[in-house]
N, C-alpha and C positions, 0 to 999 in steps of 0.2 A: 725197829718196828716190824710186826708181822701184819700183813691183811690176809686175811680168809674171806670165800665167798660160798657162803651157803646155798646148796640149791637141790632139786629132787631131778635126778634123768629122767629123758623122756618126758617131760611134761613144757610145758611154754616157756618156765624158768629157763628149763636147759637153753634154750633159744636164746635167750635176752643174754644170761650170761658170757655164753659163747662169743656173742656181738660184744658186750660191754668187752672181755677179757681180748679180743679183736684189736679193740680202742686204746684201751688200757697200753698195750704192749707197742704199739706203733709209736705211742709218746714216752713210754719208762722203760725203763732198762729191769726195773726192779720187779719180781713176782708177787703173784698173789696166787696163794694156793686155795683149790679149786676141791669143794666138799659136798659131795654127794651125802644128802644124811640116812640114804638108805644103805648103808654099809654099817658093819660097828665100829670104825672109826670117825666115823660122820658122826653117827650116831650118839656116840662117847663127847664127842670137839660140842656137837649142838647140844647136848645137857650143859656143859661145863660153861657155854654160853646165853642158855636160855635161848636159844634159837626156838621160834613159833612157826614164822611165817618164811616164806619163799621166793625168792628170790633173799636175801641176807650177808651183808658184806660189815665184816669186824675188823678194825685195826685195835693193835695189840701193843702192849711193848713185847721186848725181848724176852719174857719173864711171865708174857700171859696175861697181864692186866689190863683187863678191858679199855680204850680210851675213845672209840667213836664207834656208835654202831647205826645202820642203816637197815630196816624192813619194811619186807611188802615190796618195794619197790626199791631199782637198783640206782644211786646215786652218779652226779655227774663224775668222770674221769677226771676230772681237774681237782674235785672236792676228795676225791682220796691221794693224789698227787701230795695234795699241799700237807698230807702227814708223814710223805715219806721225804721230803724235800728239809 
């Protein structure tokens, strides 16, 4: 499983997610990689997900298929936990 966490610097997202990725990391050992979609690799990752909104956290398989996605707001650390467990 991959999770990605969409988000725009500089803006309040950047805030939330720092804090959630904060959280995250104290309980898992496992990463979640961390996408700015004002880059062209952001940019590229949020098409290929339909990413709209800000703050946006995607678990994946191994393989890129979408299997849970969360926006607009960022989801509790336990509820992406239980996809990587």
């Amino acid at each position: 499983m991959k999770v990605y966490i969409f988000y725009r610097a500089n803006t309040e997202s950047d805030i939330a997610v720092d804090n959630f990725l904060r959280l995250f990391h104290d309980r898992q050992a496992a990463q979640i990689r961390r996408v700015d979609v004002d880059t062209r690799d952001g940019d590229d990752l949020s098409r290929l997900y339909s990413i709209m909104s800000y703050p946006t956290v995607v678990v994946t398989t191994d393989d890129g298929q979408q299997i849970r996605l969360w926006h607009g707001s960022l989801p509790l650390v336990g509820e992406v936990t239980l996809y990587l467990n």
